[in-house]
C-alpha positions as CSV (number, residue, x, y, z in Angstrom):
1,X,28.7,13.0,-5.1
2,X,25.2,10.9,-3.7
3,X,25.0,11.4,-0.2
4,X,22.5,8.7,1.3
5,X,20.5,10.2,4.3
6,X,19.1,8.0,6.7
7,X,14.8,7.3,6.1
8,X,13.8,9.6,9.4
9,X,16.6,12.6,8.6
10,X,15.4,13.0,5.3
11,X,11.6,12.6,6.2
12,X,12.4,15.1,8.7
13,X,13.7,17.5,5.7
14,X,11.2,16.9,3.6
15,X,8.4,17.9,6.7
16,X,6.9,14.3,6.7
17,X,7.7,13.3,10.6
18,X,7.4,9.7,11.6
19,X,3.7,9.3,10.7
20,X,4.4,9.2,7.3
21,X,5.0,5.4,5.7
22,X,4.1,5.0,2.5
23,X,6.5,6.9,0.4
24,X,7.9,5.4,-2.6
25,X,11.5,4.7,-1.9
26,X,13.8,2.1,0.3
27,X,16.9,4.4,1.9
28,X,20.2,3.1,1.2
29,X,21.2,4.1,5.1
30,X,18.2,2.9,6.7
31,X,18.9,0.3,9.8
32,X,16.7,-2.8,7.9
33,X,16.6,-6.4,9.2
34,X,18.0,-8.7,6.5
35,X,15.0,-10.9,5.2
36,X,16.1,-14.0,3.1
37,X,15.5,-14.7,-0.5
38,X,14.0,-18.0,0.1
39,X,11.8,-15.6,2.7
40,X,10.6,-13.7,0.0
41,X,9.7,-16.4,-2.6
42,X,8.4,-18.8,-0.2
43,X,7.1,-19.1,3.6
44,X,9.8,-20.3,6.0
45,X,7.7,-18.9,9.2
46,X,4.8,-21.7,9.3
47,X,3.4,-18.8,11.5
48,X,2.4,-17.1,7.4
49,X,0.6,-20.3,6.5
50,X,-1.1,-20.9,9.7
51,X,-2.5,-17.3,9.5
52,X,-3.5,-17.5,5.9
53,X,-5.5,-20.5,6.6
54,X,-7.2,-18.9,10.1
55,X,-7.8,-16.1,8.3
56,X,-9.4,-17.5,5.4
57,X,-11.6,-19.7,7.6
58,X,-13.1,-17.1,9.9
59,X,-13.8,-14.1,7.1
60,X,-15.8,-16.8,5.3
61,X,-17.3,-18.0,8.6
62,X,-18.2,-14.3,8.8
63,X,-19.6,-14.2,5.3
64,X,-22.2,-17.1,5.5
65,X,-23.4,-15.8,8.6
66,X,-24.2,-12.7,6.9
67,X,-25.0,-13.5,3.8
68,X,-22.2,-11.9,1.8
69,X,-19.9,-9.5,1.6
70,X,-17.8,-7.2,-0.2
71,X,-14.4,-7.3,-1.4
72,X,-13.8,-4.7,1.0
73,X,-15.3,-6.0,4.4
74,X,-14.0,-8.9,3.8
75,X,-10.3,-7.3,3.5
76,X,-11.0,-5.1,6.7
77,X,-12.2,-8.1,8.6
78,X,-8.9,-9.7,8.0
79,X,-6.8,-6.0,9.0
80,X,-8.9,-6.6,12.4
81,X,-7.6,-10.1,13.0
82,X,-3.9,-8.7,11.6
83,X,-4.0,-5.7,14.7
84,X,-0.7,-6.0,16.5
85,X,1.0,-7.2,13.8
86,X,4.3,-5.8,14.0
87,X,5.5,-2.9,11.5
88,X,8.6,-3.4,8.8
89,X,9.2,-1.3,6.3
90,X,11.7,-2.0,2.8
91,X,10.5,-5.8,2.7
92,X,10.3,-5.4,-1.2
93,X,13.8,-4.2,-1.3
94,X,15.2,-6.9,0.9
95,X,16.5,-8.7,-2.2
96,X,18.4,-6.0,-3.6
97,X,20.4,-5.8,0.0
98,X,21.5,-9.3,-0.8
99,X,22.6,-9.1,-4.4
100,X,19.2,-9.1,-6.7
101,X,19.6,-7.4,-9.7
102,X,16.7,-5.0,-10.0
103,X,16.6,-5.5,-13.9
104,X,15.8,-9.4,-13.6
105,X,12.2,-10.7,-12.3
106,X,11.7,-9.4,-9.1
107,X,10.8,-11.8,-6.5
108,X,7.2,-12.1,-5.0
109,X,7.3,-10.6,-1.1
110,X,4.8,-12.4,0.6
111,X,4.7,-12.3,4.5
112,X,1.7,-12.3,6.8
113,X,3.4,-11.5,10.1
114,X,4.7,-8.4,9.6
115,X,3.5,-5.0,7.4
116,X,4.3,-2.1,5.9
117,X,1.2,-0.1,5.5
118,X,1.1,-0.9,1.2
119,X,1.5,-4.9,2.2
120,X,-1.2,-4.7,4.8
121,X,-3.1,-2.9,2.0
122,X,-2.4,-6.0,-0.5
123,X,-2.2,-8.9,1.7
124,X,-5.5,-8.2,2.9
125,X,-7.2,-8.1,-0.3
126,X,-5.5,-10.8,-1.3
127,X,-6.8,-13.0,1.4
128,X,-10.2,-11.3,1.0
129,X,-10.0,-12.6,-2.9
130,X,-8.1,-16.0,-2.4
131,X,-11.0,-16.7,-0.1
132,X,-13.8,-15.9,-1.6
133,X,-12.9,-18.2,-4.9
134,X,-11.5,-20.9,-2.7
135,X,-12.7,-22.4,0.5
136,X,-9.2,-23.5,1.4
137,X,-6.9,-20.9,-0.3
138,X,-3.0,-22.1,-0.8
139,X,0.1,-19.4,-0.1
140,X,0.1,-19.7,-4.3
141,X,-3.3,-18.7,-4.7
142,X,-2.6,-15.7,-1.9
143,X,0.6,-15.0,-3.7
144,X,-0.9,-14.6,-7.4
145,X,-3.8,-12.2,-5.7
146,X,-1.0,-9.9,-4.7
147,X,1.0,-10.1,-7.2
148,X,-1.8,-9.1,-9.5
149,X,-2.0,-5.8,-7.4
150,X,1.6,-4.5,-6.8
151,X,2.9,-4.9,-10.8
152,X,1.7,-3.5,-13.6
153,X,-0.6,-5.1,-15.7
154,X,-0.6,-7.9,-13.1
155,X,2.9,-9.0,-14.7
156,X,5.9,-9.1,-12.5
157,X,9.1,-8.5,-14.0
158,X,12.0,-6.1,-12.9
159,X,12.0,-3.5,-10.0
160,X,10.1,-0.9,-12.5
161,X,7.3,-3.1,-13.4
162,X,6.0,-2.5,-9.5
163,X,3.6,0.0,-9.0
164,X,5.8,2.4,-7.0
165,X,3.6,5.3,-6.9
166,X,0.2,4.6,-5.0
167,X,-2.2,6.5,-7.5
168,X,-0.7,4.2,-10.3
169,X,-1.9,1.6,-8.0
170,X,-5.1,2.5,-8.3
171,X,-5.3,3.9,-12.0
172,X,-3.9,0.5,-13.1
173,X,-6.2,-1.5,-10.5
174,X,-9.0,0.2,-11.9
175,X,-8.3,-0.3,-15.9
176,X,-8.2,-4.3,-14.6
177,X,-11.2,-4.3,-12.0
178,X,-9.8,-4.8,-9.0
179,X,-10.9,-1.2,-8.1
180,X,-13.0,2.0,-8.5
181,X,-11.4,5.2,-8.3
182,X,-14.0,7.3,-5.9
183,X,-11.9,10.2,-6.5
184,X,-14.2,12.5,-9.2
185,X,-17.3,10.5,-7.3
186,X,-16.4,12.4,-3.6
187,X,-15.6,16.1,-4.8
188,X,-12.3,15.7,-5.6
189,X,-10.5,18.2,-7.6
190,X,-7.5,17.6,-10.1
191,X,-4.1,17.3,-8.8
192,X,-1.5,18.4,-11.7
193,X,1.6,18.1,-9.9
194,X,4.2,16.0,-12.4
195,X,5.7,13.1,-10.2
196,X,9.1,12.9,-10.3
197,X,10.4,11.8,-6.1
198,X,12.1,8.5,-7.3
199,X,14.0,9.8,-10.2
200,X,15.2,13.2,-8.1
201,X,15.9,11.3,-5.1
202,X,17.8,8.7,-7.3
203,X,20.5,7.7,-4.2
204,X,18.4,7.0,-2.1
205,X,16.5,3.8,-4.6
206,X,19.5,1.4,-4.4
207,X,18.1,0.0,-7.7
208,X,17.9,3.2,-9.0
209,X,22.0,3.1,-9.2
210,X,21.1,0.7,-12.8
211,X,21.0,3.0,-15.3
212,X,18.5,0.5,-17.0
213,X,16.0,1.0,-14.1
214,X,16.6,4.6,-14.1
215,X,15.1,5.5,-17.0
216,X,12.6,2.7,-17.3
217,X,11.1,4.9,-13.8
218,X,11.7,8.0,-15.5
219,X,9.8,7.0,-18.6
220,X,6.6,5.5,-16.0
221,X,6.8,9.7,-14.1
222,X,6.5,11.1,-17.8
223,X,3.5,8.7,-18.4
224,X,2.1,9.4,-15.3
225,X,1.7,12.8,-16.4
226,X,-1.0,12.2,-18.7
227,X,-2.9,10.1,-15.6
228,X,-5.8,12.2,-14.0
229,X,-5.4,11.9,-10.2
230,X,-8.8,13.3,-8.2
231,X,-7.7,13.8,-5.0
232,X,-10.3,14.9,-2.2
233,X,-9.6,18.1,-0.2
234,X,-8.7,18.0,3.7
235,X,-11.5,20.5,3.9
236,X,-14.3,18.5,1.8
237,X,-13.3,14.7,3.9
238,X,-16.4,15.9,6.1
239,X,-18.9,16.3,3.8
240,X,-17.8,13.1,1.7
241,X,-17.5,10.2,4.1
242,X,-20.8,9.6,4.6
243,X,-20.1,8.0,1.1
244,X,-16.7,6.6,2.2
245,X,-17.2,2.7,3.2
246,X,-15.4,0.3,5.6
247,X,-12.8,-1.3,3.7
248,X,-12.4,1.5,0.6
249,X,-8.6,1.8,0.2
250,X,-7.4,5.1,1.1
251,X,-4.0,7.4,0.2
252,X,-3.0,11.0,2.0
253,X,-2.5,13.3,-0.5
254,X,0.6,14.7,0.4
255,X,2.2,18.5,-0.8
256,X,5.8,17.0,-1.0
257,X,7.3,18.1,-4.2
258,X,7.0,15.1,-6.6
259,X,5.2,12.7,-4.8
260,X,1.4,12.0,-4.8
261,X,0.7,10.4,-1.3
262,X,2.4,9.4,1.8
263,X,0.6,6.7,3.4
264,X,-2.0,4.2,2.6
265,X,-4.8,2.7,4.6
266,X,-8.1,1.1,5.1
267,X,-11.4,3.1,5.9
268,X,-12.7,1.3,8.8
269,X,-16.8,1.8,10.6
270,X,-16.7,1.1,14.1
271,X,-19.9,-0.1,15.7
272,X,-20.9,2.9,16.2
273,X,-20.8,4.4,12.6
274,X,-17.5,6.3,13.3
275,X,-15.2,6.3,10.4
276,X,-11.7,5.4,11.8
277,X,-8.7,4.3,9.9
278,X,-6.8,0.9,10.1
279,X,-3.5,0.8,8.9
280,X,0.4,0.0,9.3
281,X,1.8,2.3,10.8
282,X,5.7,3.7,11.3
283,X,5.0,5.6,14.6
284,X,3.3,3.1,16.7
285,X,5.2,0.2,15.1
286,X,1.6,-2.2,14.6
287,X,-1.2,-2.5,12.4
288,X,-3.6,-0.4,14.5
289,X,-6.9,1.4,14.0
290,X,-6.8,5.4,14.8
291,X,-9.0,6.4,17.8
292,X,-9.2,9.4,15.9
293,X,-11.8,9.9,12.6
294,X,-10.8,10.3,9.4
295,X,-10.7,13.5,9.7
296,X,-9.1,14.0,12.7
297,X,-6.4,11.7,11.4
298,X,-5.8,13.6,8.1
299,X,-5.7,16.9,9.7
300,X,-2.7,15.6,12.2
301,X,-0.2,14.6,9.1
302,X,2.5,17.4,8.8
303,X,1.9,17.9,4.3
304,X,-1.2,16.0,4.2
305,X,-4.0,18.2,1.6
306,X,-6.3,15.4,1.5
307,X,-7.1,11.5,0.6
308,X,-7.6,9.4,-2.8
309,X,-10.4,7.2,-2.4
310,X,-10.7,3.9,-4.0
311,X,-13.3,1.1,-3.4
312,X,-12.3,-2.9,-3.7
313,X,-13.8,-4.9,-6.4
314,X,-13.9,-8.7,-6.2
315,X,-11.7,-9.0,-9.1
């Protein structure tokens, strides 16, 4: 028999408390706002287009005034202007809850007034990209920027063709140029560990109940396992983010059994220098950055051994 535990008593079981977001799976039990299909493949809040468009037009205001900038200041310039943005999680998932099939092509979530922390992650970039290569970016332009990041390949078809597991995310980013892996770069050191979480946690992925799907994300793990992850010790964060840039993409490392990380973030530099972190978070409920450093902010996550680095290309 599949028992389905709800998202915070099986965090809790699994040691992850509330200040863990980013793990790979949508709970069956979980208490999540119905979000329409039309929701997901279009925008039905003109509040999305109005902020793409403000968006757009202030981070390239930003760049002429200074001259240029990165793929990654750009994004974190647009995570500053999403702060307060509220927190949803299982947005992805939203059309499975109303009938999808997760074997057919999976519909594009695109939503700029609420986050999870991998959406902030994407949506950001996406706007970063989209606005770079246009001066007036449309929600399709946005929408083929992040569709190019969340499935692999850049080609969007069923639930498994989504980059479920965050290193993939960057591993496949990175054999496309949309990132570098700073990983080996930083000290990092090899972590082994065979992913499996989705496939031995199969009741709580409703689209995991397709046999289909099922072994398609069984098949990914056992490719994953010839992927190199280089994940940078807790202990070594100090003497490596001097090297660490506002708007590099960052993952905790987590110890859970199976799983690579647990959350996913932006590095952020305040004005003083201070490496923060700006992210979605569960606990908190708002895109937020940490008053605490990086390290400070590593060192409070219940299972967190570290972070994977990687640093936005334009693309």
């Amino acid at each position: 028999m599949t028992i389905s535990l709800s998202r915070r008593e099986l965090l809790k079981r699994i040691g992850l408390g509330a200040a863990a977001v980013a793990l790979p799976f949508p709970l069956s039990a979980a208490p999540v706002p119905i979000v329409s299909i039309n929701r997901l493949l279009s925008v039905s809040d003109d509040t999305d287009q109005q902020r793409l468009a403000e968006w757009s037009s202030m981070v390239r205001d930003q760049a002429r005034q200074l001259g240029s900038m990165t793929a990654g200041t750009r994004a974190v310039r647009i995570g500053e202007l999403a702060v307060g943005t509220p927190y949803e999680a299982f947005t992805l998932e939203a059309y499975l809850r109303e009938g999808g099939s997760p074997v057919q092509r999976e519909p594009l979530a695109l939503m700029l007034t609420r986050f999870d922390c991998v959406t902030l992650v994407e949506s950001c970039l996406a706007i970063a990209r989209a606005s770079s290569a246009a001066a007036h970016p449309s929600w399709q332009q946005f929408g083929r920027e992040v569709e190019r990041m969340r499935y692999r390949g850049g080609r969007r078809r069923g639930y498994a063709s989504r980059l479920h597991y965050f290193s993939e995310w960057i591993s496949d980013g990175q054999s496309r140029g949309l990132v570098r892996d700073l990983g080996e770069d930083l000290g990092g050191v090899v972590d082994p560990r065979p992913l499996r979480f989705m496939t031995e946690h199969r009741g709580s992925y409703p689209a995991l109940a397709s046999d289909s799907v099922f072994r398609e994300i069984g098949l990914m793990e056992r490719r994953l396992d010839k992927q190199v992850r280089f994940m940078i010790p807790a202990d070594r964060i100090p003497r490596a983010e001097d090297r660490i840039e506002s708007g590099d993409v960052l993952a905790f490392a987590t110890s859970i059994p199976g799983l690579d990380v647990s959350h996913a973030a932006f590095a952020y530099r305040d004005s003083s220098g201070t490496l923060r972190v700006l992210h979605a978070p569960l606990s908190g409920g708002a895109v937020e950055i940490t008053r605490a450093t990086l390290p400070e902010y590593v060192s409070n996550i219940r299972r967190a051994t570290g972070i994977l680095v990687a640093r936005p290309l334009r693309g």
